[in-house]
C-alpha positions as CSV (number, residue, x, y, z in Angstrom):
1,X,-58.3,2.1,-53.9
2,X,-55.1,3.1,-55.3
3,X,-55.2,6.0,-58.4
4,X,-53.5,2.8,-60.5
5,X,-56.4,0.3,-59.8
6,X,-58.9,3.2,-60.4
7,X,-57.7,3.7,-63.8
8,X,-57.9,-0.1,-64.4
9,X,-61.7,-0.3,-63.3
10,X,-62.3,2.9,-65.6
11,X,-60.4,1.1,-68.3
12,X,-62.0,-1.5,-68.2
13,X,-65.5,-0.3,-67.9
14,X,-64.5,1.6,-71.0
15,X,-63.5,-1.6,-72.8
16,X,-66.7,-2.8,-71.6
17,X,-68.9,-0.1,-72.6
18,X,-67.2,0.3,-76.1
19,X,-67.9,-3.7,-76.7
20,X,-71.1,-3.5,-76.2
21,X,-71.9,0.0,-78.4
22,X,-70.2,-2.1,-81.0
23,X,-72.3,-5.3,-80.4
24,X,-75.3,-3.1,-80.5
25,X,-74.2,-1.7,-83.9
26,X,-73.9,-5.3,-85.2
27,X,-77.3,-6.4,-84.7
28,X,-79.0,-3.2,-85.5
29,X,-77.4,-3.9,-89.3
30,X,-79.6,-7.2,-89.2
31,X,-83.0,-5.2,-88.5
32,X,-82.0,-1.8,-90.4
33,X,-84.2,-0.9,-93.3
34,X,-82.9,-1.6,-96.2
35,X,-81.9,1.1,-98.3
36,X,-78.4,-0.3,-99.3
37,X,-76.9,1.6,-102.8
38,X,-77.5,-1.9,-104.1
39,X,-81.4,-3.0,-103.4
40,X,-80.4,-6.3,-103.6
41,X,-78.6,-6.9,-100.8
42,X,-79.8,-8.7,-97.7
43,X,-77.9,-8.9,-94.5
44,X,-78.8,-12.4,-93.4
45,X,-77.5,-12.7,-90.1
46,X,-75.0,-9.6,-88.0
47,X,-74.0,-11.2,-84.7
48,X,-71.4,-9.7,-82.4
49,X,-68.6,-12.8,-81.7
50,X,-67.0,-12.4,-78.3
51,X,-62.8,-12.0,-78.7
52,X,-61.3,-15.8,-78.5
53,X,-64.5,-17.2,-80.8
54,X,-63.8,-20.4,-82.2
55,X,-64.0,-19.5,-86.1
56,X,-63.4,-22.0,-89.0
57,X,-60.3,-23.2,-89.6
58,X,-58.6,-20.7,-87.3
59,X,-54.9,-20.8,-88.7
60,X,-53.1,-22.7,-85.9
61,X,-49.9,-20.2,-86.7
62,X,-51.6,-17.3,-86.0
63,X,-50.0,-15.4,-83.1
64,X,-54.0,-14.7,-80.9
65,X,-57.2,-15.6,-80.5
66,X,-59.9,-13.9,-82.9
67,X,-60.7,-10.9,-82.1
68,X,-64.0,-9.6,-81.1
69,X,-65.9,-8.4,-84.5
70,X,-69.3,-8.4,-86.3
71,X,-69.8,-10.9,-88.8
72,X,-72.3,-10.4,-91.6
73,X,-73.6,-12.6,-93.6
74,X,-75.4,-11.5,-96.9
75,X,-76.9,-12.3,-100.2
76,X,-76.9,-10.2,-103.6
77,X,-78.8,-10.8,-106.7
78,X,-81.2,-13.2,-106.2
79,X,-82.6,-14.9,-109.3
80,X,-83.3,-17.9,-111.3
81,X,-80.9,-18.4,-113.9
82,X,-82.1,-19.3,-117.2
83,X,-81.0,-23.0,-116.8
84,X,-83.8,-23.0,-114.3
85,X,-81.0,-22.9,-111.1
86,X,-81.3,-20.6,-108.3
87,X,-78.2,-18.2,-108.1
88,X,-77.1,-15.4,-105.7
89,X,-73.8,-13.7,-104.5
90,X,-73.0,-14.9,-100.7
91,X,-70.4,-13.1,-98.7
92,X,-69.2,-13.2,-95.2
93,X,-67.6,-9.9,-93.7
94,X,-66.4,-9.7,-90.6
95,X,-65.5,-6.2,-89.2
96,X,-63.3,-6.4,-85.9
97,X,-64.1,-3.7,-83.1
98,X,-60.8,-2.8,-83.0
99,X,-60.5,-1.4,-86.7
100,X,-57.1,-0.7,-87.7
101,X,-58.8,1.9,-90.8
102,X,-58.3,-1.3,-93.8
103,X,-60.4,-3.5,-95.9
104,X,-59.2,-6.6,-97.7
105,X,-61.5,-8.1,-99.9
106,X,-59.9,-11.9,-99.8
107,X,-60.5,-13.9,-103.1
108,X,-61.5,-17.2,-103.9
109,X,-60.2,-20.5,-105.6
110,X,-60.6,-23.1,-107.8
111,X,-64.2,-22.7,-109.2
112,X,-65.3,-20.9,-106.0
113,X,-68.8,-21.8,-105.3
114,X,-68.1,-21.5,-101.4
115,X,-67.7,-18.7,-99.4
116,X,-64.2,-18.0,-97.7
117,X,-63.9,-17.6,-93.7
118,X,-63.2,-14.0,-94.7
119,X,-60.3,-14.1,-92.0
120,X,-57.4,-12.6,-94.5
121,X,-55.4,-15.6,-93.9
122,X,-51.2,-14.9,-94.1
123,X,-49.4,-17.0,-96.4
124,X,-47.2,-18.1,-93.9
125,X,-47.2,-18.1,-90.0
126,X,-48.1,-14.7,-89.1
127,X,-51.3,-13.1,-88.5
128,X,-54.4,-13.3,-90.1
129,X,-55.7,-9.9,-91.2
130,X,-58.5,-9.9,-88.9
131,X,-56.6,-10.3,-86.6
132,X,-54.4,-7.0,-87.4
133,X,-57.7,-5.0,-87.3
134,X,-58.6,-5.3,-90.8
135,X,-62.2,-5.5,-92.1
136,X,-62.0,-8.7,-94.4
137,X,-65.4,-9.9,-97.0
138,X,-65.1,-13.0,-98.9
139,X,-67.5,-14.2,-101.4
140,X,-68.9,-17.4,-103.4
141,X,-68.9,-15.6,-106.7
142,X,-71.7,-15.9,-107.8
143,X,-73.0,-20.1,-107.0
144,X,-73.1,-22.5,-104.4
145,X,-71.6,-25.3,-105.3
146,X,-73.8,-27.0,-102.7
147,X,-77.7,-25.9,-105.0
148,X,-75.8,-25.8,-108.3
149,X,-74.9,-29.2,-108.4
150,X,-76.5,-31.6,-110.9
151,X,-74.7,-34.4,-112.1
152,X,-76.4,-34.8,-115.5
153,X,-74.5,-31.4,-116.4
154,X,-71.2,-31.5,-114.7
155,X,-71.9,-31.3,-111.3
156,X,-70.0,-28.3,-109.6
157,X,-69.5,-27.5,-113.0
158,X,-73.3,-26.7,-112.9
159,X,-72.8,-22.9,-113.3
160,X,-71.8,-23.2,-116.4
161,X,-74.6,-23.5,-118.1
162,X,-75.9,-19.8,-117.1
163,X,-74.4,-17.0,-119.1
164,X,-74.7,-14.7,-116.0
165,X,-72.8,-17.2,-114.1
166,X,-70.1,-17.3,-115.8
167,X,-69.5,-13.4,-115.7
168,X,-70.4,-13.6,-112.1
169,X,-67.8,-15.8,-112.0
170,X,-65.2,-14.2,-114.0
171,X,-65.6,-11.2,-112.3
172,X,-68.9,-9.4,-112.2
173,X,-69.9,-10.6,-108.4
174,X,-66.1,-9.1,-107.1
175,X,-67.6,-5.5,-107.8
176,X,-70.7,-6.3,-106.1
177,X,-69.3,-7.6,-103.5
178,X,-66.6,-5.0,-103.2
179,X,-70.1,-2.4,-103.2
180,X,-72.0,-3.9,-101.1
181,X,-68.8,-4.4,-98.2
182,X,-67.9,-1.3,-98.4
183,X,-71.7,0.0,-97.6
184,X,-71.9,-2.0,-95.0
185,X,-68.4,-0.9,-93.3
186,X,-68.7,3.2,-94.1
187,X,-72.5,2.6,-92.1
188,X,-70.9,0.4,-89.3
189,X,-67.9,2.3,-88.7
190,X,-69.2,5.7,-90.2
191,X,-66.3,6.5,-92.3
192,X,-64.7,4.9,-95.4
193,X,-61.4,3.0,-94.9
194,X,-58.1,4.4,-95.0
195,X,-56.5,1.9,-97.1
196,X,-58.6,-0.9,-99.3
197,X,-56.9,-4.0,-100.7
198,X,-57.4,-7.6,-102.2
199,X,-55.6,-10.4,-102.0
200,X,-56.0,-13.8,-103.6
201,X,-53.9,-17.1,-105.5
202,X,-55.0,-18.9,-108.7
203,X,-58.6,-18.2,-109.0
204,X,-58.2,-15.5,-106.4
205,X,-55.0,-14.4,-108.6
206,X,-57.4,-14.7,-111.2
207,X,-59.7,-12.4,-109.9
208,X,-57.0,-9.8,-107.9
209,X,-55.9,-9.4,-112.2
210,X,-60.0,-9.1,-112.8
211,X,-59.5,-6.0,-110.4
212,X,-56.6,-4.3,-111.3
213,X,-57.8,-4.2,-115.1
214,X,-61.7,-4.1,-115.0
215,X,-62.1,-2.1,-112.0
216,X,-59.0,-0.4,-111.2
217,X,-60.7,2.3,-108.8
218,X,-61.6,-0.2,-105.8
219,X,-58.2,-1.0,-104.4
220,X,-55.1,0.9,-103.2
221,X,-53.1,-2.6,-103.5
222,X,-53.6,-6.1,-105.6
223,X,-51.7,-8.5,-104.1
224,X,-52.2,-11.7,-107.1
225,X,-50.6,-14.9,-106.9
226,X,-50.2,-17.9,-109.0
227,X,-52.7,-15.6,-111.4
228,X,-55.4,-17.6,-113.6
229,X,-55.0,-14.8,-115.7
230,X,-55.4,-16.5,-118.8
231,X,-57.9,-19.3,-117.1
232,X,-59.4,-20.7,-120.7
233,X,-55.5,-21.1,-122.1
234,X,-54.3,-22.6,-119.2
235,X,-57.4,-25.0,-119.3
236,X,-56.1,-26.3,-122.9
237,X,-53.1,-27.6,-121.4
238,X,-55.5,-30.1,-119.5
239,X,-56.4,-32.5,-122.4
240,X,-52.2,-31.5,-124.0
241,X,-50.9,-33.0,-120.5
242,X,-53.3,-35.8,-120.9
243,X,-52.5,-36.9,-124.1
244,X,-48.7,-36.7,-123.7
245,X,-48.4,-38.4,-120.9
246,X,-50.9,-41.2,-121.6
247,X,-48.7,-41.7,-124.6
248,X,-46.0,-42.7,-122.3
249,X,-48.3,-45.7,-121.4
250,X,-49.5,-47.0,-124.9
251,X,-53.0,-44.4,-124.8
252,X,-53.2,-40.9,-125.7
253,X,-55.8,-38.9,-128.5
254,X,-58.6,-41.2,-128.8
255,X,-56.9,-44.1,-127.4
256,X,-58.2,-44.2,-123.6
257,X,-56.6,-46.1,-120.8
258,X,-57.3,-46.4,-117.5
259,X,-57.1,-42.9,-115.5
260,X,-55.4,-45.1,-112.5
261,X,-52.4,-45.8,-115.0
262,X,-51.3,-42.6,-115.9
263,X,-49.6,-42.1,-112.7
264,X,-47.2,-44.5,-113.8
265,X,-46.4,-42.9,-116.8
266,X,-43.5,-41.2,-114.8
267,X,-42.4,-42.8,-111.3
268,X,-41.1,-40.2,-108.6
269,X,-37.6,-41.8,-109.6
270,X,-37.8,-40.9,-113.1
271,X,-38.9,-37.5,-111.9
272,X,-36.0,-37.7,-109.6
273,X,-33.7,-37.8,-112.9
274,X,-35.4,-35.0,-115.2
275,X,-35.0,-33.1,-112.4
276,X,-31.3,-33.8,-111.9
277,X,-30.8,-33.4,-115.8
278,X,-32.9,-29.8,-115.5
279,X,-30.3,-28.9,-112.6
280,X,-27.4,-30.4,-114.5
281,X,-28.2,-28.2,-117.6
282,X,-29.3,-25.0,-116.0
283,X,-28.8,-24.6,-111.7
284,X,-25.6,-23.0,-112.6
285,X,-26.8,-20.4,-114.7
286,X,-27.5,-17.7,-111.5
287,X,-23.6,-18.2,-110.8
288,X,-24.6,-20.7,-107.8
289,X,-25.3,-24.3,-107.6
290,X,-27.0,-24.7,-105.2
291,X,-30.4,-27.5,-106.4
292,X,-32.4,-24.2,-107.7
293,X,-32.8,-23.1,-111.6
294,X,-32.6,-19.4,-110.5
295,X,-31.9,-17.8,-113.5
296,X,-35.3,-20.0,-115.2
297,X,-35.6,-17.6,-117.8
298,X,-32.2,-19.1,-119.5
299,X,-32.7,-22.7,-119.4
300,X,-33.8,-23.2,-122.5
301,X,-35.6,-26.5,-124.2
302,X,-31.8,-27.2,-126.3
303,X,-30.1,-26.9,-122.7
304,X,-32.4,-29.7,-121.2
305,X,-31.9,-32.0,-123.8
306,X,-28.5,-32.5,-123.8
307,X,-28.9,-33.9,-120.3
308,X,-31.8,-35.9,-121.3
309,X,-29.9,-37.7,-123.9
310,X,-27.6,-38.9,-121.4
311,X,-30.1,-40.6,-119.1
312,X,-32.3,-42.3,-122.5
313,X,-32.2,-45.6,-121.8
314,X,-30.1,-47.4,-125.0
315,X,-32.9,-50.4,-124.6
316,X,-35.1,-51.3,-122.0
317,X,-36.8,-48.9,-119.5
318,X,-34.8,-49.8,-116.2
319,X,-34.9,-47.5,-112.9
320,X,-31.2,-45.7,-113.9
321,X,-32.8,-44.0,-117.2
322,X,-36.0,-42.7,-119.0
323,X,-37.5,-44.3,-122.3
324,X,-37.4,-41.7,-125.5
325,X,-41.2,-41.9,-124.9
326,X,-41.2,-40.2,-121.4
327,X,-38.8,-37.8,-122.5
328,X,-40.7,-36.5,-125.4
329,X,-43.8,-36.8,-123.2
330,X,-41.6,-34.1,-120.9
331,X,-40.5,-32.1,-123.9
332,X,-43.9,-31.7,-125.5
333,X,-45.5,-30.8,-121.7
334,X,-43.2,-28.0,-120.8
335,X,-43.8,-26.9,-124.7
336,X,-47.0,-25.9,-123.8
337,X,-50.6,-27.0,-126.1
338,X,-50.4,-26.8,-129.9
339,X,-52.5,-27.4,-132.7
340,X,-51.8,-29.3,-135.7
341,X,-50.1,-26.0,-137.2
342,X,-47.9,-25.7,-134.5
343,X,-49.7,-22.7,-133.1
344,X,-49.6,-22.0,-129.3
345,X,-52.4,-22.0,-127.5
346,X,-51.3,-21.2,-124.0
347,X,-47.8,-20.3,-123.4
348,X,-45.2,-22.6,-122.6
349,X,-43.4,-23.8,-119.1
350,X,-40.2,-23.0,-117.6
351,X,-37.8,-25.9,-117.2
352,X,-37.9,-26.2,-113.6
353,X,-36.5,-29.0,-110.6
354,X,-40.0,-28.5,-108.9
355,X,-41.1,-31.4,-111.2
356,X,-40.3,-33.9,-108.3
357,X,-41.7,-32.3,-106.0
358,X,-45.3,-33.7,-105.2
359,X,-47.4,-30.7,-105.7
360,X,-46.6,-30.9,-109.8
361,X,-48.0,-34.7,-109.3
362,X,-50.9,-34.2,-107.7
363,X,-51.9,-31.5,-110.6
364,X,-50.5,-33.3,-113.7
365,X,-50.4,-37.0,-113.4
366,X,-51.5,-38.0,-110.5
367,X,-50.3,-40.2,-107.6
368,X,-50.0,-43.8,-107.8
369,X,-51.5,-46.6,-105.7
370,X,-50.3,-47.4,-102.4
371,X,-49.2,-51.2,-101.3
372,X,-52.6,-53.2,-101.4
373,X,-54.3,-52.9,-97.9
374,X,-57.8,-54.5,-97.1
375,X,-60.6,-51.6,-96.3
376,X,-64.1,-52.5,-95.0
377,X,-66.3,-52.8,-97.7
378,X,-67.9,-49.7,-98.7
379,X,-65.2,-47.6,-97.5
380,X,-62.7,-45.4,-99.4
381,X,-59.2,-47.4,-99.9
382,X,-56.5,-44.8,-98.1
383,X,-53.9,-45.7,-100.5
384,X,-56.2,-45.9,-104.0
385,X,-54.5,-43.8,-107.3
386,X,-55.5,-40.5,-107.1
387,X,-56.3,-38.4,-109.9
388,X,-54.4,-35.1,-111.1
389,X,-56.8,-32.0,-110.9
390,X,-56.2,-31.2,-113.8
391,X,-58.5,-33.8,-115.0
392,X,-61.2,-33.8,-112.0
393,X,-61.7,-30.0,-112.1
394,X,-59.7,-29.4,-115.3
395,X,-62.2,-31.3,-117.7
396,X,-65.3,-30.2,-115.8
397,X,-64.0,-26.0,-116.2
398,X,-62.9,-26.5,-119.8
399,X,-65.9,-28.4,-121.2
400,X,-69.0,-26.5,-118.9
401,X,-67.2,-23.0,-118.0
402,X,-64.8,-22.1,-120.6
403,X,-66.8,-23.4,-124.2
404,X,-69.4,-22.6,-125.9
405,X,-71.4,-24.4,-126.7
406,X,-70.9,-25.9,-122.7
407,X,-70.3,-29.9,-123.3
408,X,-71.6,-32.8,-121.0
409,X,-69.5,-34.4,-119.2
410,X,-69.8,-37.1,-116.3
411,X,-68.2,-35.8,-113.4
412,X,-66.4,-39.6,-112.8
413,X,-62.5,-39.0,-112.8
414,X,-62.6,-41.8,-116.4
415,X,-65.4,-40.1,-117.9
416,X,-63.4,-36.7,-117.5
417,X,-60.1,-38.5,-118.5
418,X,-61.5,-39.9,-121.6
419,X,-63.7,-36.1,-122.2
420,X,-59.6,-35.0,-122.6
421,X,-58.2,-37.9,-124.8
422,X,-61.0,-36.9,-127.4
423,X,-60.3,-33.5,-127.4
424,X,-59.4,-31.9,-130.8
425,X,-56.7,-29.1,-130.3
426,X,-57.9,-27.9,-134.1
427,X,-61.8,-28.3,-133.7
428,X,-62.3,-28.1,-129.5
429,X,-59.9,-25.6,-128.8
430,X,-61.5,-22.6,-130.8
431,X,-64.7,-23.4,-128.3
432,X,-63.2,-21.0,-125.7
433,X,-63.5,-17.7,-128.1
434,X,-67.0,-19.1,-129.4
435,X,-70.5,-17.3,-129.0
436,X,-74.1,-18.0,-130.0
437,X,-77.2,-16.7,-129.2
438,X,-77.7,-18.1,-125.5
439,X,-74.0,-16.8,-124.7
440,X,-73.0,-13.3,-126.1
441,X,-70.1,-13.3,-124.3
442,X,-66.7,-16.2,-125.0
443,X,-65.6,-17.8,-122.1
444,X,-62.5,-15.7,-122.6
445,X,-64.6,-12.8,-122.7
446,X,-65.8,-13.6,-119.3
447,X,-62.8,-15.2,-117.5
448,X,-59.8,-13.4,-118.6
449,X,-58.1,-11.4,-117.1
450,X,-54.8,-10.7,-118.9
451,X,-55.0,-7.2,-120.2
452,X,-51.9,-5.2,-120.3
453,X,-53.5,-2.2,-120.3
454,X,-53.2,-0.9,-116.1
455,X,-53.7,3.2,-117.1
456,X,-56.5,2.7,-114.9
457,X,-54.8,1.4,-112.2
458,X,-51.7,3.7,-113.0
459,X,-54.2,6.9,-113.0
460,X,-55.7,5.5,-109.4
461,X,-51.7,5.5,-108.4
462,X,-53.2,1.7,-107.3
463,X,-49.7,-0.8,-106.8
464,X,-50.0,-4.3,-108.0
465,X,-47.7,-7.1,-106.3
466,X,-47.6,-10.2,-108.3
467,X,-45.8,-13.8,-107.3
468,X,-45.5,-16.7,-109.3
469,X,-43.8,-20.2,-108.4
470,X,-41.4,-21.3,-111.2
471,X,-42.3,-25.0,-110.8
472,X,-46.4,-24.0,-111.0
473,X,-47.7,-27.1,-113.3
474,X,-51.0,-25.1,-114.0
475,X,-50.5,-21.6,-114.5
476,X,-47.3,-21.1,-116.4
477,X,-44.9,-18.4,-115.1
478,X,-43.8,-17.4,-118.9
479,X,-47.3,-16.4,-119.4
480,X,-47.1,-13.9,-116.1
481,X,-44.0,-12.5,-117.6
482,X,-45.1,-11.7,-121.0
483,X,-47.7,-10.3,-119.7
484,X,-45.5,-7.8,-118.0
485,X,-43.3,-7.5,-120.6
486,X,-46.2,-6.0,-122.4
487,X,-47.5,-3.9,-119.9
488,X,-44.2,-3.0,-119.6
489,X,-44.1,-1.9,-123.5
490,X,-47.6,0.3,-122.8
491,X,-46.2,2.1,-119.6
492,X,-42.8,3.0,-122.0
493,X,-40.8,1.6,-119.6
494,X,-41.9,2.3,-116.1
495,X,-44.1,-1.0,-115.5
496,X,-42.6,-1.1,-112.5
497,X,-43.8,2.0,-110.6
498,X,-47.3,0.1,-110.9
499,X,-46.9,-3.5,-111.1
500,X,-43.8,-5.8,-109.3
501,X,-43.7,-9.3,-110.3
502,X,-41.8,-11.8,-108.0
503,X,-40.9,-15.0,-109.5
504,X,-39.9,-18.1,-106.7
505,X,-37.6,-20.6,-108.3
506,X,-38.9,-23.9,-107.0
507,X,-42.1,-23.1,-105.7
508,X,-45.3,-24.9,-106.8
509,X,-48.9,-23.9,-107.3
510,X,-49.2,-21.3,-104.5
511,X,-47.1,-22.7,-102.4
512,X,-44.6,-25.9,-101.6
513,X,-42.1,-27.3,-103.3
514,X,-38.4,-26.7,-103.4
515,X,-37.4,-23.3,-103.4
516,X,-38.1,-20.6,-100.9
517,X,-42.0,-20.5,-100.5
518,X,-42.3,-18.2,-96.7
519,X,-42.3,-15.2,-97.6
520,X,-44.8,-12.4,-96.9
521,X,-45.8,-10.2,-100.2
522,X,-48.4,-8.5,-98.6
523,X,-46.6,-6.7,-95.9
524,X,-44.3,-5.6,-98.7
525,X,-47.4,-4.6,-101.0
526,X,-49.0,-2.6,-97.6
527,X,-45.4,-0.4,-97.3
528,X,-45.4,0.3,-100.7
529,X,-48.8,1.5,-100.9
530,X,-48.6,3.2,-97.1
531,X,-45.2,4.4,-97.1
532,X,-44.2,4.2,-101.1
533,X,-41.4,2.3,-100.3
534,X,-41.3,-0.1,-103.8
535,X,-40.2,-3.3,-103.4
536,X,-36.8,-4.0,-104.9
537,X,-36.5,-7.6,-103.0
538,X,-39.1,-9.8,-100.9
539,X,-37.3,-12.0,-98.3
540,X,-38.0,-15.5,-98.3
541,X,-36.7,-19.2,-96.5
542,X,-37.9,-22.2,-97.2
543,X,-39.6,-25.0,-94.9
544,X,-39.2,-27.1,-92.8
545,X,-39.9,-29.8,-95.4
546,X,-37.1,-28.5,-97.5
547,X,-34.3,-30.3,-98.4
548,X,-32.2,-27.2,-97.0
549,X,-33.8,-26.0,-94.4
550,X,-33.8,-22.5,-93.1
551,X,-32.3,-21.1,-96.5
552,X,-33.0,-17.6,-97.1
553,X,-33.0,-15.6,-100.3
554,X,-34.1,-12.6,-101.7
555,X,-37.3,-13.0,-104.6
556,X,-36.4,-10.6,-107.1
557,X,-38.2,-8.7,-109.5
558,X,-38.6,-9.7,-112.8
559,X,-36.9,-9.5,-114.5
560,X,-33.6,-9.7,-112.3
561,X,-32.5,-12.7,-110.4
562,X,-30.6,-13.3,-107.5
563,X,-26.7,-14.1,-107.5
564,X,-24.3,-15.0,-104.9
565,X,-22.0,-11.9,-104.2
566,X,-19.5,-14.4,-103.8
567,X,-18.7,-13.8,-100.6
568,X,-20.5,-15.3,-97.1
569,X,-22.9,-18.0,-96.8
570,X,-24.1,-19.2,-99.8
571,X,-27.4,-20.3,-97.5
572,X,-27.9,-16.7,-96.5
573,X,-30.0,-13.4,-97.9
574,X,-27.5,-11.1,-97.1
575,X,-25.2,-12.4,-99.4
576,X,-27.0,-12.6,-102.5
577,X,-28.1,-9.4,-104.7
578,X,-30.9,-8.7,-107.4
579,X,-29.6,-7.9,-111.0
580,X,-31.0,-8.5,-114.1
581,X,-29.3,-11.2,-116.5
582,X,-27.4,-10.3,-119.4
């Protein structure tokens, strides 16, 4: 035997002997005695999964095969809740043998009641974080949407009725959680990590804000996107965007129509023009047009509507114009909810192209019907109007989560529709700040998450990476920014040595739409906190499904922009710099 193919065996007899100390580690966390810093906990299952294991929803751009780990199951807080409903705190963590030193803690969505694959899934097409070598948990928050599911009080919505719940929710199970993973991984791997961040979008946004202001200690680096900061304002805008846009079609407060209809309160061609007046009025602001309202924070309402006057039909509704009612419908949306006083409620949206783009659709109107195709009775018609969210899991969150009182409400997509054409902006709306003697705490107490106040974060020297699609139809971007903006007042200035926010013209909820949506803020967030190299641009391209594909450009922070140097490819990074509008 050669010395080369000696050291092989011994290499890999290493490999082998290492795998199996650490597949004995595993399983002994499934039979060790208890005494966890949190009583509570119980490790369900620990088994050791082999390298290439077929996980759940293994991204298909990820660049290997899982890697061999440990994944843990557990359970926190046990208990009945005083609606009678059996709650507990679920979490999956999966700790790879190959540690590379880091935790991420990887937040939910929506109104969570499931428990993530705890895989730290990229954004775009690069490796998960498990696979890097991180130690990744991921919770349920609290409920299982699967037990805590009656339809007589909202269905999903079910956890709503629990005052303990709802903090759970809002942000009490993250911290046991966060305890209970990091017990587990200083015991497994006998050391604390190097590095510890979170990561999450909307809800998970939500709860990376929930972090950075309640517990500020836990992470090195919050990575939020799309943030829920404000979840019981943004939830008001679901029965505003109702209303207007039902208008369109003859219904609106009190007056119900169909919930199949209101798709066609604006065709994708009449959302093809607003956005071509949006661009016509405000793409050339950044100095480039180029289909992208860059410089968003300048297109103003008066802008827009010297456009839309053009393209008001004289008469008729025909396909080349839209009626005064869709326009106002438009105007009064991107105004943002109001009462009768004119007060805001939630802030208001930037005037943005992404309008056309599906994604806004699916959360604000809704898609229309499909050509009439015959289905086998019984079975789920392919091509049937579906319902925006923000009326099937908008209603449900505003009326059992956010009030108090919590109201009843059938979980049917009409039922929900009709709960929002009721709703009172001057009696309803005041629900969310409410209290009585079953729940001590507003919904807002428990859900928000919008404090400007990060000295805690600041003192932890903790960095905070925010990004937020221009075109979002949910979560407004002007609400992100004030929120800065105020931070910003508090820090005297230097918001930025803490907390980065990255708007993306064009980009939906999350993700999609027009603009530039592949971009990677977490690697940026990691060299920041690793190497304190601050972030003064994120590169980004858009997709495939782009109407320019393979564009690049820089993400900026807010609150520059980025502006053709005027020289090179206007379709390149390179040629485009980050400075702040006058």
């Amino acid at each position: 035997m050669t010395l080369k193919s000696l050291c092989v065996v011994i290499g890999s007899v290493a490999l082998l002997a290492g795998a199996a100390e650490a597949a004995q580690r595993c399983e002994t966390l499934a039979t060790a005695p208890g005494s966890w810093p949190d009583p509570t906990l119980r490790i369900l299952s620990a088994v050791a999964q082999p390298q290439g294991f077929k996980l759940p929803n293994w991204p298909a751009g990820d660049s290997g095969p899982p890697p061999a780990h440990c994944e843990i199951k557990g359970v926190l807080h046990e208990r009945i809740g005083r609606d009678g409903e059996h709650y507990a705190i679920n979490f999956t963590l999966r700790l790879p043998d190959k540690w590379n030193g880091r935790f991420l803690f990887e937040g939910g969505g929506g109104t969570d009641g499931w428990v993530g694959n705890a895989l730290g899934q990229s954004r775009g097409s690069g490796p998960s974080a498990i696979t890097e070598g991180y130690a990744v948990v991921a919770d349920d928050s609290g409920h299982a949407n699967w037990i805590n599911n009656k339809p007589e009080t909202g269905g999903i919505m079910t956890f709503g009725r629990d005052p303990q719940a709802r903090a759970d929710y809002g942000h009490a199970a993250l911290k046991a959680t966060y305890d209970a993973a990091r017990a587990i991984i200083d015991r497994f791997y006998g050391r604390a990590p190097d590095h510890s961040y979170f990561a999450g979008c909307s809800k998970g946004g939500q709860e990376a804000m929930a972090f950075a202001e309640r517990y500020p200690q836990a992470f090195d680096g919050i990575l939020a996107g799309a943030p829920g900061m404000s979840l019981p304002r943004a939830a008001l805008g679901h029965p505003w965007s109702a209303q207007v846009f039902a208008a369109v079609l003859g219904g609106g407060k009190n007056k119900s129509i169909p919930i199949a209809k209101l798709p066609d309160s604006l065709s994708d061609a009449d959302l093809k023009l607003a956005r071509q007046a949006v661009l016509d009025a405000c793409d050339a602001d950044d100095g480039l047009k180029d289909g992208i309202v860059g410089a968003f924070g300048q297109c103003t309402t008066k802008k827009v509507q010297v456009e839309f006057r053009k393209i008001q039909c004289p008469g008729a509704k025909n396909a080349s114009c839209l009626s005064a009612a869709q326009i106002a419908a438009l105007e009064k949306f991107y105004d943002g909810p109001k009462n009768s006083k004119g007060d805001a409620l939630y802030a208001s949206f930037p005037w943005d192209g992404g309008m056309a783009d599906g994604g806004w659709r699916g959360w604000t109107i809704g898609t229309p019907a499909g050509p009439k195709v015959w289905v086998p009775p019984g079975t789920v018609d392919p091509l049937a109007a579906i319902p925006p969210v923000s009326v099937t899991m908008g209603a449900g969150s505003l009326s059992e989560i956010f009030s108090v009182p919590p109201t009843v409400v059938p979980s049917d997509p009409q039922s929900s529709f009709d709960y929002l054409l009721r709703f009172d902006f001057d009696k309803d709306a005041p629900a969310i700040y409410a209290t009585n003697a079953e729940f001590p705490r507003s919904g807002w107490d428990d859900v928000n998450a919008r404090s400007p106040d990060l000295s805690g974060l600041r003192a932890h020297g903790g960095k905070l990476i925010v990004y937020h699609g221009t075109a979002d139809g949910i979560f407004s971007i002007n609400d992100t920014t004030a929120w800065w903006n105020e931070v910003d007042v508090r820090l005297s200035g230097h918001a930025a040595d803490t907390v980065r926010v990255f708007p993306v013209p064009g980009m939906g909820h999350c993700m999609g739409g027009l603009g530039t949506d592949q971009f990677d803020p977490f690697a940026a967030l990691v060299n920041w906190v690793e190497h304190g190299k601050a972030p003064d641009r994120i590169e980004a391209s858009t997709s495939q499904w782009s109407p320019w594909p393979g564009r690049t450009r820089p993400l900026c922070p807010y609150p520059a922009i980025a502006r053709y140097s005027g020289k090179g490819d206007s379709e390149r990074t390179e040629n485009f710099v980050c400075v702040k509008p006058k």
